[in-house]
C-alpha positions, 0 to 999 in steps of 0.5 A: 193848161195849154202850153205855147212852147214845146215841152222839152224848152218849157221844161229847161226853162228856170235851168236856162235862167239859174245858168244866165244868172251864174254867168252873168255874175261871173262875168261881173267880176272879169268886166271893169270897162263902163258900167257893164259890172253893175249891168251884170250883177242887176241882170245876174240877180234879176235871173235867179231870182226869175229862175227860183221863182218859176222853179218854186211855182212849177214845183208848188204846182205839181205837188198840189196836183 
């Protein structure tokens, strides 16, 4: 497999999209001006979602090999 990032920020990766999807969702509940609480919670649950599933294919992944 050849990666096109360096290690150390592939590693951190689904850890990087957990923590953006935790702050955007807080940040959904401090924010009440326009739609940026809708826009937040769409964003917060796109990331965790995203970050899960990188996270369960790099571990189903590992553990096949």
């Amino acid at each position: 497999m050849r990666l096109w990032i360096n290690k150390p920020l592939y590693e951190v990766l689904p850890y990087a999209y957990l923590i953006a999807g935790i702050v955007s969702l807080a940040a959904s509940l401090y924010l009440n001006f326009w739609y940026w609480p809708v826009i937040c919670v769409s964003v917060g649950i796109f990331c965790l979602v995203a970050g899960l599933v990188v996270w369960l294919k790099r571990r189903d992944y590992r553990h096949g090999q």
